[in-house]
Legacy VTK file of the C-alpha trace (Angstrom):
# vtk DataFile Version 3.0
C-alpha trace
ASCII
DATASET POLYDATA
POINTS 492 float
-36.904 37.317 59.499
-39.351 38.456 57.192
-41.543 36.255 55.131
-39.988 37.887 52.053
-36.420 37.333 52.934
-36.803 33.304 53.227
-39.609 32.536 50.079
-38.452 34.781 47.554
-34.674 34.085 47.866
-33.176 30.931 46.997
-29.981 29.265 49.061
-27.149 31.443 46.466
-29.140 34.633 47.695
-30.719 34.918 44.114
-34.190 36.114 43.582
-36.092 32.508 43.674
-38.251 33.615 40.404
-40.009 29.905 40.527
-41.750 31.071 43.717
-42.622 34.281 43.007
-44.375 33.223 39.280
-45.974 30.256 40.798
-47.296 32.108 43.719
-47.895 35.826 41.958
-47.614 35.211 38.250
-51.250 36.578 37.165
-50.430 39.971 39.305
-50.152 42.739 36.336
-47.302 45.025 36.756
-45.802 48.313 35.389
-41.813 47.396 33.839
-39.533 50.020 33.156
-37.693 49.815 29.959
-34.255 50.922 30.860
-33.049 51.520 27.567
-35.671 54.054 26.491
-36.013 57.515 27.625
-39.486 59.201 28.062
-39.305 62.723 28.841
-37.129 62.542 32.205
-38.291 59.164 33.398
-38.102 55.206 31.529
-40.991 54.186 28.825
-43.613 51.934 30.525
-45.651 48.918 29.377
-48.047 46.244 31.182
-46.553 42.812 31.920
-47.970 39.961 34.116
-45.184 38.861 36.720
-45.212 35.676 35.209
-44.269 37.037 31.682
-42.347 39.452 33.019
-40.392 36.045 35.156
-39.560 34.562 31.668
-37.571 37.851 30.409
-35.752 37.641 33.301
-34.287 34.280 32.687
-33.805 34.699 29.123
-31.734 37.809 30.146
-29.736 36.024 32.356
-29.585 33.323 30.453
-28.372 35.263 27.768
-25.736 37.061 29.512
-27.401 40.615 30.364
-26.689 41.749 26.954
-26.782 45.388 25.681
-28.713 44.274 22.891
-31.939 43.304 24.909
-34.567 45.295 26.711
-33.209 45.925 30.093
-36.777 45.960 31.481
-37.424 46.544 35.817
-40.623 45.831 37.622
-41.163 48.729 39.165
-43.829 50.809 42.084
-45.747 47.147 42.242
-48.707 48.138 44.599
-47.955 44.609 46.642
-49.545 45.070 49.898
-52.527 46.436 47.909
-52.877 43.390 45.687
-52.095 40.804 47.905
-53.302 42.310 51.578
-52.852 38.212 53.339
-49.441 37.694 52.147
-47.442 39.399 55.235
-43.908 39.883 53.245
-42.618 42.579 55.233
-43.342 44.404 58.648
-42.594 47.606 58.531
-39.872 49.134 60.549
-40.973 51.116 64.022
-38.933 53.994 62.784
-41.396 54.134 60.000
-44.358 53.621 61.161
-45.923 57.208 61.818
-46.583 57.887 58.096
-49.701 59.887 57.597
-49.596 59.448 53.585
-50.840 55.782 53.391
-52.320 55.514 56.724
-54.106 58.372 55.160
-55.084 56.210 51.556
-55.959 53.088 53.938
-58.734 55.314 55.325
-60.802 55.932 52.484
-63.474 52.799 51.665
-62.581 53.044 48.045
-58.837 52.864 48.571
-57.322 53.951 45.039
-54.257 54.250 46.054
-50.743 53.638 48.056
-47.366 54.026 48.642
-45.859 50.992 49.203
-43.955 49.112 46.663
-41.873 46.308 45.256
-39.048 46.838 42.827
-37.265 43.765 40.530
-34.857 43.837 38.289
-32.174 42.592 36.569
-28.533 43.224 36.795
-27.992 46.692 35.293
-31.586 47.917 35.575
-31.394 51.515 36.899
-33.722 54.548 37.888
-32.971 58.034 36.329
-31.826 60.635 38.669
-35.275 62.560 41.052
-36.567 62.915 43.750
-39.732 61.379 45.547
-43.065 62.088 45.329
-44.254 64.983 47.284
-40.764 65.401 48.454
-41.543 62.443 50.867
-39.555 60.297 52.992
-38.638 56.642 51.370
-37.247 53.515 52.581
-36.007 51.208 50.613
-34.927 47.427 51.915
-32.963 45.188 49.609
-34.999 41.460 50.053
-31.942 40.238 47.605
-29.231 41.559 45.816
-27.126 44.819 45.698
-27.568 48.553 44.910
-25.278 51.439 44.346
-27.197 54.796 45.532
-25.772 58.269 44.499
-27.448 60.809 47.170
-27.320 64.600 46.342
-28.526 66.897 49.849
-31.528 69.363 48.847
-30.341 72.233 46.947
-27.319 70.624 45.300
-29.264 69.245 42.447
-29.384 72.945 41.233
-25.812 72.513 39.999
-27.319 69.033 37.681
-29.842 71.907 35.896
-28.783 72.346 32.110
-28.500 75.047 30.399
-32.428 75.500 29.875
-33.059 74.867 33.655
-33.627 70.866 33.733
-32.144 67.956 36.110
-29.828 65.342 34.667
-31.479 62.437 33.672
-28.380 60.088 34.211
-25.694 60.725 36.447
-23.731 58.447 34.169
-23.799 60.671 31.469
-20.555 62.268 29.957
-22.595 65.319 28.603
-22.585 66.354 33.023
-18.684 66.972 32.073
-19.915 69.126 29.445
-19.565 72.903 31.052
-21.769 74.232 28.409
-24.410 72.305 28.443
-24.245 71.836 32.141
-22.374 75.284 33.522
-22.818 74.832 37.491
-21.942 71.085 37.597
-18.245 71.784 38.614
-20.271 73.392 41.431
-20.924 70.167 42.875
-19.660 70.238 46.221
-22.157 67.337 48.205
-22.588 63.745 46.772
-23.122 60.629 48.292
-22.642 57.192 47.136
-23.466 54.020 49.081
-23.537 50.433 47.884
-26.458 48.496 49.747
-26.105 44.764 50.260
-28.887 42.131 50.617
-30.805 42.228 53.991
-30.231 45.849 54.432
-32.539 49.061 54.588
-31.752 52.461 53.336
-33.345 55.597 54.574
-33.747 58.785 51.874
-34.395 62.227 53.585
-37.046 64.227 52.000
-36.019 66.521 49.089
-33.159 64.812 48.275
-32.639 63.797 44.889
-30.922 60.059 44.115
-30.132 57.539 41.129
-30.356 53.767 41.112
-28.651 51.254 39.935
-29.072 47.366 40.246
-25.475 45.624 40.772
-26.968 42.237 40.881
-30.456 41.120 40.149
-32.614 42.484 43.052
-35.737 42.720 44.779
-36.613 45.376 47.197
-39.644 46.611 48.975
-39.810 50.387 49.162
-42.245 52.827 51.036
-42.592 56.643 50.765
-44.335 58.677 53.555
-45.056 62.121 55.668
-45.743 63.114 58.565
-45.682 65.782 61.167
-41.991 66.233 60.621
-41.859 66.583 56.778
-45.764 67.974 56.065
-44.089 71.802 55.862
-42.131 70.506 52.857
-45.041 68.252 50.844
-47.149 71.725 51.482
-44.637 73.904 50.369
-43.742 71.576 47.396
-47.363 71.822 46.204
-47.149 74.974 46.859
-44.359 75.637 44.068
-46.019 73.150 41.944
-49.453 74.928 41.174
-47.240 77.921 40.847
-45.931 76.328 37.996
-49.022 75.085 36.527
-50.207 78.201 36.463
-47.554 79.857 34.232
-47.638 76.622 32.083
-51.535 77.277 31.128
-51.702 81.122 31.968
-52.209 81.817 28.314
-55.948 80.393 29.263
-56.733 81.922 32.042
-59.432 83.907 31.223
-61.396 80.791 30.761
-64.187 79.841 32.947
-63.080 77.650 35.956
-59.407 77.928 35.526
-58.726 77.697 39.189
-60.643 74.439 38.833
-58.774 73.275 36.241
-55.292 74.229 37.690
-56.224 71.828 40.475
-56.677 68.824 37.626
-53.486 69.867 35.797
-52.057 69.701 39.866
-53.171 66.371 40.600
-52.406 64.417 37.029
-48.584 66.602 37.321
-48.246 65.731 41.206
-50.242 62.583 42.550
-52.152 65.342 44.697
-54.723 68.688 44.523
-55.490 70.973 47.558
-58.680 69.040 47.922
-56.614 65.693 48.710
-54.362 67.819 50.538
-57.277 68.877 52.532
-58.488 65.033 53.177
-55.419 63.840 53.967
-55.239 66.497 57.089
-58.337 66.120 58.417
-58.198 62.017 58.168
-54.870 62.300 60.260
-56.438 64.913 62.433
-59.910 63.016 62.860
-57.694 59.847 63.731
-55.738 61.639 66.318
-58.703 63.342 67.947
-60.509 60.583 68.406
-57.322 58.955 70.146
-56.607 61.979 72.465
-60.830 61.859 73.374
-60.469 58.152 74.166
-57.748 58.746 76.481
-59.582 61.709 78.070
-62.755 59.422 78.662
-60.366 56.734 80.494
-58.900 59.869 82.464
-62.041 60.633 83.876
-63.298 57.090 84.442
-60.662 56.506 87.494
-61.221 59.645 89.291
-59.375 62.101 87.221
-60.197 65.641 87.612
-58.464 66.953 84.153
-59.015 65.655 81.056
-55.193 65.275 80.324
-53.564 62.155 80.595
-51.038 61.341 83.116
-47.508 61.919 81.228
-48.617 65.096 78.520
-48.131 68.441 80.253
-46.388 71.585 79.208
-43.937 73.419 81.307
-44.118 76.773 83.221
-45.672 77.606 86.202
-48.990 78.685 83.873
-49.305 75.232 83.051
-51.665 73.373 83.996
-51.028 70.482 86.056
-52.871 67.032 85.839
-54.665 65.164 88.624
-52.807 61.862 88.544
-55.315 59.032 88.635
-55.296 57.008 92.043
-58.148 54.940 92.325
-58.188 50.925 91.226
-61.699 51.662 91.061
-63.642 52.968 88.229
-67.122 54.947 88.488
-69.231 51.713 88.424
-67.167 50.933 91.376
-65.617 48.041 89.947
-62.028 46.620 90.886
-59.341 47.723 87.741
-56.259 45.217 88.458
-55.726 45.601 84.400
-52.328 46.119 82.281
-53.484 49.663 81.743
-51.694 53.338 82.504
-54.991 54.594 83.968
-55.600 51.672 86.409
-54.196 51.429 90.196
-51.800 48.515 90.965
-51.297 46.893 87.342
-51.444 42.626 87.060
-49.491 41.810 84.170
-50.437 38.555 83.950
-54.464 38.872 83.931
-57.804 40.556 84.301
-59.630 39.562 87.264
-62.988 40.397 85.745
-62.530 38.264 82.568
-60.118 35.733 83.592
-58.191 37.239 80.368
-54.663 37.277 79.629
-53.379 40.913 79.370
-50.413 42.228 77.649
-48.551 45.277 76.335
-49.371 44.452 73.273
-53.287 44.464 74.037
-54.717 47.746 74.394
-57.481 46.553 76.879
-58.684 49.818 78.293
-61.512 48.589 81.119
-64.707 46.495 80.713
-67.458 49.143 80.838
-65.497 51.055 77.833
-66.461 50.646 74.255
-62.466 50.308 73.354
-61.885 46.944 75.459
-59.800 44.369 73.367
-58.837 41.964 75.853
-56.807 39.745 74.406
-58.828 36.139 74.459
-62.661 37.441 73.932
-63.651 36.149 70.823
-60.337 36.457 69.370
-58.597 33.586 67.002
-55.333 33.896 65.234
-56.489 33.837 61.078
-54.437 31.098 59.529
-52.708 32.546 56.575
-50.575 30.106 54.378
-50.301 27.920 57.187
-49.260 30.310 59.738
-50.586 32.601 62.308
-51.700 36.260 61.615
-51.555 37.070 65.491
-52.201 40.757 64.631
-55.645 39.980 63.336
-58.221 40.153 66.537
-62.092 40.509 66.635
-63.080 43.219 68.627
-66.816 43.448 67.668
-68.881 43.642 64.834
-70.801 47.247 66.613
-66.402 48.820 66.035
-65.480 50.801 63.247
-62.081 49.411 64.301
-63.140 46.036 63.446
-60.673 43.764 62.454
-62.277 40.163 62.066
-59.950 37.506 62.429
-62.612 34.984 62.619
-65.106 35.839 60.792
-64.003 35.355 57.029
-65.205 36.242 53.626
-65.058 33.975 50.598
-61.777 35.614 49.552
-60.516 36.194 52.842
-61.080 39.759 51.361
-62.959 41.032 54.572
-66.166 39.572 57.108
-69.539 38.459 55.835
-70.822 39.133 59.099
-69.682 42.506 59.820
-68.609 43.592 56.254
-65.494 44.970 57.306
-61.901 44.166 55.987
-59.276 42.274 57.248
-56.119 44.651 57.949
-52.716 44.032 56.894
-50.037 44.943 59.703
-48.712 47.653 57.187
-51.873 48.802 57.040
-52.304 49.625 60.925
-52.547 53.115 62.455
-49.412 52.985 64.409
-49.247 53.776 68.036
-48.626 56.198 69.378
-48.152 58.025 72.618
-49.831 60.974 74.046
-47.473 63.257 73.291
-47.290 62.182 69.608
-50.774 62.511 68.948
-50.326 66.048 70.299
-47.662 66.772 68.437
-49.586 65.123 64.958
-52.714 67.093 66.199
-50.765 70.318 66.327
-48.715 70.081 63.015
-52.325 68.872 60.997
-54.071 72.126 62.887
-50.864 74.458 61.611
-51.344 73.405 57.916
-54.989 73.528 57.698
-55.005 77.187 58.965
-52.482 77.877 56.259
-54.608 75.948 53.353
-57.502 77.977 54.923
-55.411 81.027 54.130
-54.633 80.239 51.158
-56.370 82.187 48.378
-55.883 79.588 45.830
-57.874 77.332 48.165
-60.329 79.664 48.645
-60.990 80.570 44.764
-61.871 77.238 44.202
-64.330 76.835 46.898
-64.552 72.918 47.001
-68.110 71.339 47.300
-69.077 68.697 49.896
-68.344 65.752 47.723
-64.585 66.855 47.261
-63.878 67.442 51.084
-64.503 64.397 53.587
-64.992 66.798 56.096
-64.995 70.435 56.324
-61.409 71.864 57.447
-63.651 74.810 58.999
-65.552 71.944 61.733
-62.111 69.999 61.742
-60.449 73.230 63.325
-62.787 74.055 65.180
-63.061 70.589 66.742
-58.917 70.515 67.206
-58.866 73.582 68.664
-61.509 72.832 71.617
-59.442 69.813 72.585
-55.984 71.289 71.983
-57.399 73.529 74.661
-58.220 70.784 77.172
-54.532 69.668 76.679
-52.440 73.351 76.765
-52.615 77.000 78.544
-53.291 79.593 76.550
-49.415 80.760 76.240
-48.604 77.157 74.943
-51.806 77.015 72.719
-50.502 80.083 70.774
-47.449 78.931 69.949
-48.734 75.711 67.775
LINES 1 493
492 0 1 2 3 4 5 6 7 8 9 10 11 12 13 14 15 16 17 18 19 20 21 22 23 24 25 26 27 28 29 30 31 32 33 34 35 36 37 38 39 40 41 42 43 44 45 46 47 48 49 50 51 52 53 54 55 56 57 58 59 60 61 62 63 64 65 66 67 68 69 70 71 72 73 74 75 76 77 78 79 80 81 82 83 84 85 86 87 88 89 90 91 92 93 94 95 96 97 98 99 100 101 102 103 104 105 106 107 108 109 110 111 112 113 114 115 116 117 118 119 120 121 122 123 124 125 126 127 128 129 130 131 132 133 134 135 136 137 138 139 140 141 142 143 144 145 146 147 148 149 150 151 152 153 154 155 156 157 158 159 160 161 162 163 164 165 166 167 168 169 170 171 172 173 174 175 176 177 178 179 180 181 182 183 184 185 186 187 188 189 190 191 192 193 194 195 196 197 198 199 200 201 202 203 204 205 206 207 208 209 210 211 212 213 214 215 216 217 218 219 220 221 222 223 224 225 226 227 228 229 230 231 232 233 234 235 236 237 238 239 240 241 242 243 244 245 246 247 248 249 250 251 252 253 254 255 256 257 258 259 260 261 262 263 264 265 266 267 268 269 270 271 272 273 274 275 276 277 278 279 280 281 282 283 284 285 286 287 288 289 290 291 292 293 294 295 296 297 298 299 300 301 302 303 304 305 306 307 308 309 310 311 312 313 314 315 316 317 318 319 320 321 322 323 324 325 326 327 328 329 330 331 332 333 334 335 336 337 338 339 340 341 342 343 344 345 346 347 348 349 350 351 352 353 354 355 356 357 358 359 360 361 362 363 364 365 366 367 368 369 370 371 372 373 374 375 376 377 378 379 380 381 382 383 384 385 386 387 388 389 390 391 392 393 394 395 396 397 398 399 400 401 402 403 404 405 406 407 408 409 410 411 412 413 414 415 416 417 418 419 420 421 422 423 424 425 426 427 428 429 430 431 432 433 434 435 436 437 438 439 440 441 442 443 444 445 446 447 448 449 450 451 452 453 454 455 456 457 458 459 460 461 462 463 464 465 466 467 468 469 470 471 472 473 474 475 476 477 478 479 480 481 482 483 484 485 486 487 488 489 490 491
């Protein structure tokens, strides 16, 4: 069970708000007033959790009336803020999501997508859709939720008469045919009730409204990834489109490609230079993957650089030499949990005398990936309990993540200088034919930002790109090469 679901729930399944103020009460967070409309969304203001703890009781204390604020907690950057306190795993299904693995990347992370909601009985959130037209999850921790779910191109028949969405699906004005002609159009609409303990998955594009039934927490994340990237990129896409028409009257003006990529970012969360970023960090991360798995490849005898289970079909495929050898070139004896070696031991490594496991990716002793479970490795002891995902693998590893080594906040190493990584914040793993799959959806959307003439007009420097999407290509392409014929390659 997750750390969230047994310390911030009391016995009667209520939100235990004496645990959460003792134990997060300086945290500032954004609350939602629910009773005041700001353009399509809820007016805003600061609160500390701990102030923002005492509403809540006086509201309930008071009987939810319609007379108070009806203020929510909401898109608390948790995991961000407090990166030792493990609430929440998240979900396998989940855990391929290029957008935060992306933000988790950069040594100056500003940002995330992973959130906690809280809020009263009767708190709500106005009818949209997510940012970037991402996937979300969204687990209830306590209480219940009623979800109305519209499929992606229904929400055209919740346009008034000048064009806009329907701010509350509540509304009577929606029975209104002239102010809201294609509404009796409405042919698709989902509503589901979630109950405490249980997760809800939103496709992308599709537009939703919220409402709290009982006081609730929940923990929500919003993602991409090779299966949704066509929509984000098609959604900005639209997006400057429409920034453009909105500030065409100015467009004479020096830099006003520039400045359509500000107006971008502040409307949408993301430019074409982020856009960029983000797919050469996922396509830098997936590279260097594939290359490691090459390099083992080769180690035990292989003759092709692909590993053992990626191939694509057709007799012009090629076909992989299957590694046989127990022996690696130093002529040492592999009897190691790895898919490279000969006869696997799962129960040791004869060379270190180390216990070996699925869960440890030990990859051979004269590799600079070994992280053999045991070497220098302690569990970190975080509020009394073990962290058993944190593991030192050496202080000379970009990967490093120090488990024994602390800082003075527990913030990241003093030795090494590197942080400590929360299990949300892991690159997940995945398998070879995954990171092919990643490689070849990043390499399909950088040729078409490439392409793209408002890209090119605004010709970003060196400090706005981590990396140019030019080298990054060129880089994917040689080793999408090692991996598929030439029929196959054209296809991507």
């Amino acid at each position: 069970m997750w750390l969230s679901r047994r310390e911030w729930v009391n016995c009667d399944g209520t939100p235990n708000l004496e645990f959460i103020e003792k134990t997060f009460g300086s945290a500032v967070v954004s609350v939602a007033s629910c009773n005041e409309q700001k353009f399509y969304s809820h007016q805003k203001q600061d609160m500390t959790v701990s102030g923002y703890v005492d509403y809540w009781r006086a509201f309930i204390a008071s009987g939810y009336p319609a007379t108070m604020p009806c203020l929510y907690l909401k898109d608390w950057h948790f995991v961000r803020e407090f990166p030792h306190y493990v609430a929440y795993e998240t979900p396998a299904y989940f855990s391929s999501d290029w957008l935060n693995e992306f933000w988790d990347s950069l040594p100056d992370k500003k940002d995330d997508y992973r959130f906690v909601y809280m809020g009263p009985k009767g708190s709500w959130t106005p009818f949209h859709a997510d940012v970037f037209r991402s996937y979300s999850w969204s687990a209830n921790i306590c209480g219940r939720k009623k979800w109305i779910l519209v499929p992606p191109g229904q929400e055209e028949c919740l346009r008034d008469c000048n064009g806009n969405l329907a701010y509350d699906l509540d509304s009577p004005d929606l029975n209104d045919n002239k102010l809201f002609p294609n509404h009796p159009e409405l042919i698709q609409k989902f509503e589901v009730i979630q109950e405490a303990g249980q997760l809800i998955f939103v496709p992308s594009g599709w537009h939703h409204q919220v409402w709290n039934l009982e006081d609730t927490i929940s923990l929500n994340h919003n993602w991409v990834n090779g299966f949704n990237i066509d929509i984000m990129w098609n959604m900005l896409q639209a997006t400057l489109i429409e920034v453009q028409h909105e500030i065409e009257d100015v467009s004479d003006m020096e830099g006003w490609e520039q400045q359509c990529q500000v107006v971008l970012q502040a409307y949408s969360g993301i430019d074409y230079f982020n856009f960029a970023n983000l797919l050469t960090a996922i396509a830098r991360h997936r590279l260097k993957r594939l290359k490691t798995l090459c390099r083992l490849a080769r180690c035990c005898g292989c003759d092709s650089y692909m590993p053992n289970d990626v191939s694509c079909t057709g007799d012009h495929a090629p076909q992989p030499v299957l590694p046989t050898s127990s022996t690696c070139e130093r002529g040492e004896e592999r009897e190691c949990d790895c898919w490279h070696a000969g006869e696997p031991s799962p129960d040791s490594c004869e060379q270190c005398q180390g216990p070996t496991s699925k869960e440890v990716d030990h990859e051979g002793h004269d590799r600079e990936e070994v992280q053999v479970q045991g070497h220098e490795q302690k569990a970190a002891q975080l509020r009394g309990r073990k962290w058993e995902e944190e593991k030192h693998l050496g202080h000379d590893r970009e990967e490093v993540q120090c488990g024994i080594h602390e800082g003075p906040d527990r913030a990241g190493c003093n030795k090494c200088s590197n942080k400590l990584q929360h299990p949300n914040a892991k690159s997940p793993t995945l398998s070879p034919h995954h990171l092919l799959f990643d490689l070849g959806r990043t390499y399909q959307h950088l040729k078409l930002l490439l392409a793209s003439a408002d890209f090119q007009l605004v010709a970003p420097s060196s400090e706005d790109i981590a990396q140019s999407p030019e080298e990054c290509l060129l880089d994917m392409t040689v080793t999408l090469n090692q991996f598929y014929c030439s029929d196959c390659f054209k296809k991507l």
